[in-house]
C-alpha positions as CSV (number, residue, x, y, z in Angstrom):
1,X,41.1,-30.3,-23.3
2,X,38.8,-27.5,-22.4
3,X,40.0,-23.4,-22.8
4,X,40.7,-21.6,-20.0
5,X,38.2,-18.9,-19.2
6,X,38.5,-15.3,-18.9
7,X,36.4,-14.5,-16.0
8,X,36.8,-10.5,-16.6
9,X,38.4,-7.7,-14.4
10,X,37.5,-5.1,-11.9
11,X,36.4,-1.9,-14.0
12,X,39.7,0.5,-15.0
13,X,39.6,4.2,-14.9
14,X,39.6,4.5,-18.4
15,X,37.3,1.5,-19.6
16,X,34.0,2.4,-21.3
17,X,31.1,1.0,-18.9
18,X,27.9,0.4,-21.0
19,X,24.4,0.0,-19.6
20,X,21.9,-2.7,-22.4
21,X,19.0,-4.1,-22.1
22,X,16.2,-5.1,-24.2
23,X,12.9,-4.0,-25.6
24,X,11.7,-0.9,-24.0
25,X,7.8,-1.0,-24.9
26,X,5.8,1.6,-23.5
27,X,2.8,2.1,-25.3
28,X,-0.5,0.8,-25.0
29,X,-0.8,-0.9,-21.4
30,X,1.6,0.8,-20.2
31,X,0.9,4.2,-21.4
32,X,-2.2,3.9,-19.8
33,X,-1.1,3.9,-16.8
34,X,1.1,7.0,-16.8
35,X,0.3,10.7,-16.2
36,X,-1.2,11.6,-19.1
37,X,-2.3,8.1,-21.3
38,X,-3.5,8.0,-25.0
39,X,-6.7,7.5,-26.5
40,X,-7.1,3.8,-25.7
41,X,-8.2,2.8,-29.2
42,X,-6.5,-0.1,-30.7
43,X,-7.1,-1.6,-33.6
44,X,-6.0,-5.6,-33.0
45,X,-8.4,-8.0,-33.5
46,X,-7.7,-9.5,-30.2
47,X,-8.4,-6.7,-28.2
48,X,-9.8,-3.2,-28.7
49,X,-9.0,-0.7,-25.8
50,X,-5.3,-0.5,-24.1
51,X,-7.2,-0.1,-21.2
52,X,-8.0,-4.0,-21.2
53,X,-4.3,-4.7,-21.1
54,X,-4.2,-3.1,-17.8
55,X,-6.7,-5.2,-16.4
56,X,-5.3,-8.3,-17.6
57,X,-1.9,-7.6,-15.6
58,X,-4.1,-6.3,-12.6
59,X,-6.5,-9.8,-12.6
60,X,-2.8,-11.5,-12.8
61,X,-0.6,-9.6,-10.0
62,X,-2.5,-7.3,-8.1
63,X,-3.8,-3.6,-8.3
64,X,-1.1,-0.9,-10.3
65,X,-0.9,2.7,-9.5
66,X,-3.1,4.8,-11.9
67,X,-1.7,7.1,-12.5
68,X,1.6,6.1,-11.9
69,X,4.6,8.3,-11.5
70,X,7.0,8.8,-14.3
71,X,9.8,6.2,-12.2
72,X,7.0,3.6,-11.3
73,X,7.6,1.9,-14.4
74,X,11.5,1.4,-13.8
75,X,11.0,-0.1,-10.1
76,X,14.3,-1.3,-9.3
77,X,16.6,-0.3,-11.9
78,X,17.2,3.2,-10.9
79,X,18.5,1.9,-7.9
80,X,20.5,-0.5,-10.0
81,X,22.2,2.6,-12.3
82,X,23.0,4.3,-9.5
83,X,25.2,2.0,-8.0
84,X,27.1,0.8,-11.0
85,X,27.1,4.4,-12.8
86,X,27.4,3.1,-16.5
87,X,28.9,6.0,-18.9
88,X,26.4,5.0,-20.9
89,X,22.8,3.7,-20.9
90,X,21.4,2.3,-24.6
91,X,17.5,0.8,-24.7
92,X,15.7,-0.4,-27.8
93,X,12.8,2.1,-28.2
94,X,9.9,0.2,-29.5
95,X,7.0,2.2,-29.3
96,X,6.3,5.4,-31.6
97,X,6.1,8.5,-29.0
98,X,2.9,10.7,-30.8
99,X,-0.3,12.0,-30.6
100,X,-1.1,10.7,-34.1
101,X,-4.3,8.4,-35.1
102,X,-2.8,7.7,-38.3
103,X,-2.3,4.0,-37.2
104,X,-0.4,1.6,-40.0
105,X,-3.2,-0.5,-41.5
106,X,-1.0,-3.4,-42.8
107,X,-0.4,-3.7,-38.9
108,X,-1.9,-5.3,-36.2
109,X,-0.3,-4.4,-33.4
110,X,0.3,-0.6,-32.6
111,X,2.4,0.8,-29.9
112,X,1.9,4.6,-28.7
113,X,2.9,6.7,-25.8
114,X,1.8,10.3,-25.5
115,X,5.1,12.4,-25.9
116,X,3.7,14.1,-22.5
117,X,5.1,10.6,-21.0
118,X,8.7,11.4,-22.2
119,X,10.0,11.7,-18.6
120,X,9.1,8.1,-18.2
121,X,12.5,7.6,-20.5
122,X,14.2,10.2,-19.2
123,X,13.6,9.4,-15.9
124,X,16.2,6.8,-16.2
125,X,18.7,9.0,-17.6
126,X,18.9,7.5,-21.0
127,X,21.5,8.2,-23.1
128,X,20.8,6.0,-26.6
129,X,17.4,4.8,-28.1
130,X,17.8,2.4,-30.7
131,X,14.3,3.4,-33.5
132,X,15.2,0.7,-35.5
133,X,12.4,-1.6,-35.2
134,X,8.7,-3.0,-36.0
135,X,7.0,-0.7,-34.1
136,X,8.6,2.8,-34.3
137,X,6.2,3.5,-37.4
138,X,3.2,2.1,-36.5
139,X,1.1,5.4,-36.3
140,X,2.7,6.7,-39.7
141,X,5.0,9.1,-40.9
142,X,3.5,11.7,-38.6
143,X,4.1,9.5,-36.0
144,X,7.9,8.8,-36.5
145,X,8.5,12.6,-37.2
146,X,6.6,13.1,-33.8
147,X,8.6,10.5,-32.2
148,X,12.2,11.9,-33.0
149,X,11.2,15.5,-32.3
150,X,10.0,14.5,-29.0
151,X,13.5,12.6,-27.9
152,X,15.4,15.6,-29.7
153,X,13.5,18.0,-27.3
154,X,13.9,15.3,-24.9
155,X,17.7,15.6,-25.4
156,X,17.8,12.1,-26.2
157,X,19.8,10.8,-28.8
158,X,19.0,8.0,-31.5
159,X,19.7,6.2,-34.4
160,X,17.9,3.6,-37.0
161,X,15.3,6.1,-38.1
162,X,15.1,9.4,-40.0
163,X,13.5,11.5,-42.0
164,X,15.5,9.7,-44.9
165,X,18.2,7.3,-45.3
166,X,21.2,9.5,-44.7
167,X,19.7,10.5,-41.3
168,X,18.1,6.8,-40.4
169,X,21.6,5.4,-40.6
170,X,23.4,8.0,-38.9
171,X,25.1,6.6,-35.9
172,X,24.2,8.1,-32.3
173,X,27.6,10.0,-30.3
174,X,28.2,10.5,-26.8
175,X,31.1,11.7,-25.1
176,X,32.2,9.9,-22.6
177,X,34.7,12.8,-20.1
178,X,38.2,11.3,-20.2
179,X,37.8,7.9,-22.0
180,X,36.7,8.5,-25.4
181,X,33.0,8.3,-27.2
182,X,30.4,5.9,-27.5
183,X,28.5,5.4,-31.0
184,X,25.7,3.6,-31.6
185,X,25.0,2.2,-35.3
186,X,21.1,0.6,-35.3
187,X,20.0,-1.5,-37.6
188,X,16.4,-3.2,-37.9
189,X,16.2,-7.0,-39.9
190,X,13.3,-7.9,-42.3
191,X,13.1,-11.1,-40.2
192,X,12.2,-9.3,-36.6
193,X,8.9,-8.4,-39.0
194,X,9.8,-4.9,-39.8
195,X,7.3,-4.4,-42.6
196,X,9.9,-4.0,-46.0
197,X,7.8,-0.9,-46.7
198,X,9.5,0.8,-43.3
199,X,12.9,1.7,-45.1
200,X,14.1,4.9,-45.3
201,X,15.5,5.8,-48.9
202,X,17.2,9.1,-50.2
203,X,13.8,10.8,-49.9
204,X,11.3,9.0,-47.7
205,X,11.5,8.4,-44.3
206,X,11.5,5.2,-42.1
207,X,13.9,2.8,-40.8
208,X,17.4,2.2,-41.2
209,X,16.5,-1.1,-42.6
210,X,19.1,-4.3,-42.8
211,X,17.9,-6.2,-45.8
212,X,20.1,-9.2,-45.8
213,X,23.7,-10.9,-44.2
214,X,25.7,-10.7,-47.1
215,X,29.0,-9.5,-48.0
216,X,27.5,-6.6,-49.3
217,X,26.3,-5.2,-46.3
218,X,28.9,-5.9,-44.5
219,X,30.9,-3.7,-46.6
220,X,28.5,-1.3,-46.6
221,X,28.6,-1.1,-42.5
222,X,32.0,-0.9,-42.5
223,X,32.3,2.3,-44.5
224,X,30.0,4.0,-42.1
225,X,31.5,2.9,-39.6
226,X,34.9,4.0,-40.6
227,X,33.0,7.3,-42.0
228,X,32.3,7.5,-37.7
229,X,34.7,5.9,-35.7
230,X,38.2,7.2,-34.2
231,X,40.8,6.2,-31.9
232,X,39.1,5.3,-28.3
233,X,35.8,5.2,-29.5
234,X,33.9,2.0,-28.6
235,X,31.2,1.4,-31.1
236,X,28.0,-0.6,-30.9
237,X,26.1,-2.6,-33.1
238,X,22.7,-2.4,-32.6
239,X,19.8,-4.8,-34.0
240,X,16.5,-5.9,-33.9
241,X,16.6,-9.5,-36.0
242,X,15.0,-12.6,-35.9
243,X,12.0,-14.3,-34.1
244,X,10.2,-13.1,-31.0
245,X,10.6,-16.9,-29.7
246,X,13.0,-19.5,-29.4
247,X,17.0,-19.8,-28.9
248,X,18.1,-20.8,-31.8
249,X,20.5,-18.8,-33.3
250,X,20.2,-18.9,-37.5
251,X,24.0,-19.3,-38.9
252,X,23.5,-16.6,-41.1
253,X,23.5,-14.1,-38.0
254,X,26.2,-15.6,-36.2
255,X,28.5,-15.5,-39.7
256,X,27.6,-11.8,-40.1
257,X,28.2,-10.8,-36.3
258,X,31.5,-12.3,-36.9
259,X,32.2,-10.5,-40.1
260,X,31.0,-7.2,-38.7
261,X,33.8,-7.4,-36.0
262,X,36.5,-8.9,-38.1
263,X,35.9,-6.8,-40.7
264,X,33.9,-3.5,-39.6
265,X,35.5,-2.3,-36.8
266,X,32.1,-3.0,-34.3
267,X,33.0,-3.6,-30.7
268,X,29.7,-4.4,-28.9
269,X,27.0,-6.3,-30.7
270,X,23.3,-5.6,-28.9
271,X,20.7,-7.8,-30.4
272,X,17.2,-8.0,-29.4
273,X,13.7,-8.5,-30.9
274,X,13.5,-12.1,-28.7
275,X,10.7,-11.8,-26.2
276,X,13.2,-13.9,-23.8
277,X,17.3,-13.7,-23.4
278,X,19.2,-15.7,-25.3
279,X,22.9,-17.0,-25.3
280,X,25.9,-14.9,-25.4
281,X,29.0,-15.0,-27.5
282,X,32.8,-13.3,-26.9
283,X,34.3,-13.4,-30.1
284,X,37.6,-11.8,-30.8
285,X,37.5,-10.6,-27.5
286,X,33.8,-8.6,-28.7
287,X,30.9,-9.1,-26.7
288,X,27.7,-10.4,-28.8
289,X,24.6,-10.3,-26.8
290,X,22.5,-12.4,-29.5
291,X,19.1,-11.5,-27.5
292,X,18.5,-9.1,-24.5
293,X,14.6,-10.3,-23.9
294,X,11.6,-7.8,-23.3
295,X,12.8,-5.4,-20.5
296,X,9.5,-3.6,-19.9
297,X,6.2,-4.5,-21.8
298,X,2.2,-5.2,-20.8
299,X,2.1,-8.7,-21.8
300,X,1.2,-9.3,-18.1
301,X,-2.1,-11.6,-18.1
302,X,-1.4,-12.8,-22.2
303,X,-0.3,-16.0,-21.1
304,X,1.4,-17.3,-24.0
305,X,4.7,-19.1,-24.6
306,X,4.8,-19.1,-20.7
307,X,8.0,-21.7,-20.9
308,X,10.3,-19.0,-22.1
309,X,10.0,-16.9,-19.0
310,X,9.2,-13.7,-21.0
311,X,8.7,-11.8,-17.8
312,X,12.7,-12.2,-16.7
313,X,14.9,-9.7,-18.2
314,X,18.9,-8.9,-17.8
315,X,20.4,-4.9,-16.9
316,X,23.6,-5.9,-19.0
317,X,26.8,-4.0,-17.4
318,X,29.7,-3.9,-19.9
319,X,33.0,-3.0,-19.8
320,X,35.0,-2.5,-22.6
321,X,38.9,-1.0,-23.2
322,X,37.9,1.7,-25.2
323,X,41.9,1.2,-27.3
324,X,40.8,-2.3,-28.3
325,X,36.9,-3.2,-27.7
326,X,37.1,-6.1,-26.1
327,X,35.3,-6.6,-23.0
328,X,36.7,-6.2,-19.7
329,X,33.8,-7.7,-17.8
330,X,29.6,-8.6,-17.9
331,X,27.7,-8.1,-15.3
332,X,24.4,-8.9,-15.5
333,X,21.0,-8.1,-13.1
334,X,18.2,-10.1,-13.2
335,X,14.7,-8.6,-13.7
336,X,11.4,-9.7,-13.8
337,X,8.2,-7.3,-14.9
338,X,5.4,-7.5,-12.9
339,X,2.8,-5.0,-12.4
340,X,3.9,-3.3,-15.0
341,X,7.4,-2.2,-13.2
342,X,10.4,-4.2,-13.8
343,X,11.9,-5.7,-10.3
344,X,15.0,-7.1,-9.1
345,X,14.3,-11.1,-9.7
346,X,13.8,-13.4,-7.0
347,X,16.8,-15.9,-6.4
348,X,14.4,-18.4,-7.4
349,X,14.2,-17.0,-10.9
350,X,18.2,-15.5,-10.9
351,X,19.0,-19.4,-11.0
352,X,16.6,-20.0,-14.0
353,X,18.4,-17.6,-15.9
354,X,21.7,-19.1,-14.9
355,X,19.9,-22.6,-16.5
356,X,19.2,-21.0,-19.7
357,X,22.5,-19.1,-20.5
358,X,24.6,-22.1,-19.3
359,X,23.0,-24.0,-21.8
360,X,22.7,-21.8,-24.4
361,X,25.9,-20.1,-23.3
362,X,27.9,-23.9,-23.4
363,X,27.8,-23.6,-27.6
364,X,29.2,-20.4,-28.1
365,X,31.7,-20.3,-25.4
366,X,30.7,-19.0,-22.4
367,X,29.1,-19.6,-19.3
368,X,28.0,-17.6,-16.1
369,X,27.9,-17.8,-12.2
370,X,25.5,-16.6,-9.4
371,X,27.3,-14.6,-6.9
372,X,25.9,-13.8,-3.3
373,X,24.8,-11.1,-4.6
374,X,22.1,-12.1,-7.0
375,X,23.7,-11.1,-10.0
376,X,25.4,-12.7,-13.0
377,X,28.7,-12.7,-14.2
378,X,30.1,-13.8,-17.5
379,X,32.9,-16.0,-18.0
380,X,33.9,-16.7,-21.6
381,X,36.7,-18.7,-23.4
């Protein structure tokens, strides 16, 4: 006999609504395109100016603005926030934000975007940036001190990098009037190719690096958590982990999701590093997003791995009790980037989507349905 489903509720008063989505990349291409773009130089064997990147998209979809205004690059989504006003609007980061040439040999891909480009994140009125990932450091120490004074003058918070450990793995607070706070705790995984070199320690800087699943860190987590975390306050999990492609999910992550909620206190898991969306998990009542896909990148024209849709994306709309943690409702928007600029998805491509995290969704408990009015919304068991 199958469970019955919780198909969520209408938003309370006092829940906590939460805005995720994926990787946020806008160097390179896309920096190019914006007011005031890098020095084009890359250093990737494939190719050799950032420029090239925009002709690629252009030769695939049509002509781009150049310059483009700072909101170009969102397209729909502002529209999107406004009408479901999230308290609170988290993005994975994953680009360093400097002027620095210092690029990371050992690397060789680099992301940049000219801190001059700032309002191109703040634009959207972004709350969180997760750092915590393999491309944060990819112009050097210079270039992550750069990149967290620019968000602080920015008046952005963050969390997953610092100029040592103790700051790296500080968790991000917000406020939220009336309901409680929101924290965000970000983590990066050796396997999402975070170079091992990257971690913070008492006296270097770098990233809040996760260096296995074990007990061990679990334990760990939990006491910064609990260091954190009081009554009302809905705390989220944020990591980049495992491969760019493909839905499998390892065991090992699923085991320490689990443990992170049973025994940590988390409320909100936010995975990403996936070039694509992946399933999605309610455990304990938690919501577990294993992979939010690429929200906004310049991978236009690349061609590669074309069966995972890596242009479709999700806006992820969560609502959680802030008393317990568990999740009131998902509502998800589909997206697809083209021309640089993410866009509300065709139908078309909303029902590919639906495919996908049916199928995927059908192992870990969930499902979802298309409503009239193109968006997605999770039903779990």
């Amino acid at each position: 006999m199958s469970k019955a489903k919780h198909t969520g509720q209408p938003r309370s008063a006092t829940d906590v609504s939460l805005f995720l989505c994926g990787d946020v990349m806008t160097g390179r291409g896309i920096d190019q395109i914006l007011p005031y773009p890098s020095e084009p130089t890359l250093h990737e064997s494939y190719i050799k100016n950032a420029q090239e990147y925009v002709q690629l998209a252009e030769k695939t979809s049509g002509a781009i603005p150049n310059p483009a205004d700072f909101a170009y690059v969102w397209g729909d989504v502002i529209r999107e926030l406004e009408q479901n006003m999230p308290d609170v609007r988290i993005i994975n980061l994953e680009t360093s934000v400097t002027k620095s040439n210092d690029y990371w040999k050992a690397k060789e891909i680099h992301y940049r975007t000219n801190p001059q480009n700032m309002p191109c994140i703040t634009t959207a009125k972004i709350d969180f940036c997760s750092l915590a990932n393999n491309h944060v450091l990819d112009w050097g120490y210079v270039g992550l001190t750069e990149t967290m004074a620019t968000l602080k003058k920015a008046k952005l918070k963050s969390s997953g990098a610092g100029e040592n450990l103790e700051q790296a793995s500080a968790p991000a607070v917000a406020d939220v009037a009336n309901k409680g706070r929101a924290l965000l705790f970000a983590y990066g995984a050796l396997d999402s190719g975070i170079p091992p070199a990257w971690a913070a320690d008492a006296n270097k800087p770098g990233v809040n690096l996760l260096h296995d699943y074990s007990a061990g860190t679990v334990q760990s987590i939990k006491e910064t958590v609990k260091r954190t975390k009081k009554q009302n306050d809905v705390a989220v999990f944020s990591i980049h982990w495992g491969a760019n492609w493909g839905y499998i999910i390892p065991p090992e992550h699923r085991e320490f999701v689990h443990q992170l909620i049973d025994e940590a206190n988390v409320d909100v898991v936010h995975g990403h590093s996936s070039h694509h969306v992946k399933g999605i998990e309610v455990y304990a009542g938690k919501l577990i997003l294993y992979g939010c896909g690429d929200f906004l990148n310049d991978y236009e024209g690349i061609g590669s791995y074309d069966e995972f849709r890596g242009d479709l994306g999700l806006m992820y709309f969560a609502d959680v009790e802030p008393s317990t943690g568990k999740l009131i409702s998902l509502r998800m928007a589909p997206t697809q980037i083209k021309r640089f600029r993410v866009n509300r998805a065709a139908r078309t491509d909303a029902e590919w989507l639906k495919t996908v995290l049916n199928r995927e969704g059908e192992k870990l408990g969930t499902s979802v349905a298309l409503n009239a009015d193109g968006n997605l919304k999770l039903s779990w068991s």
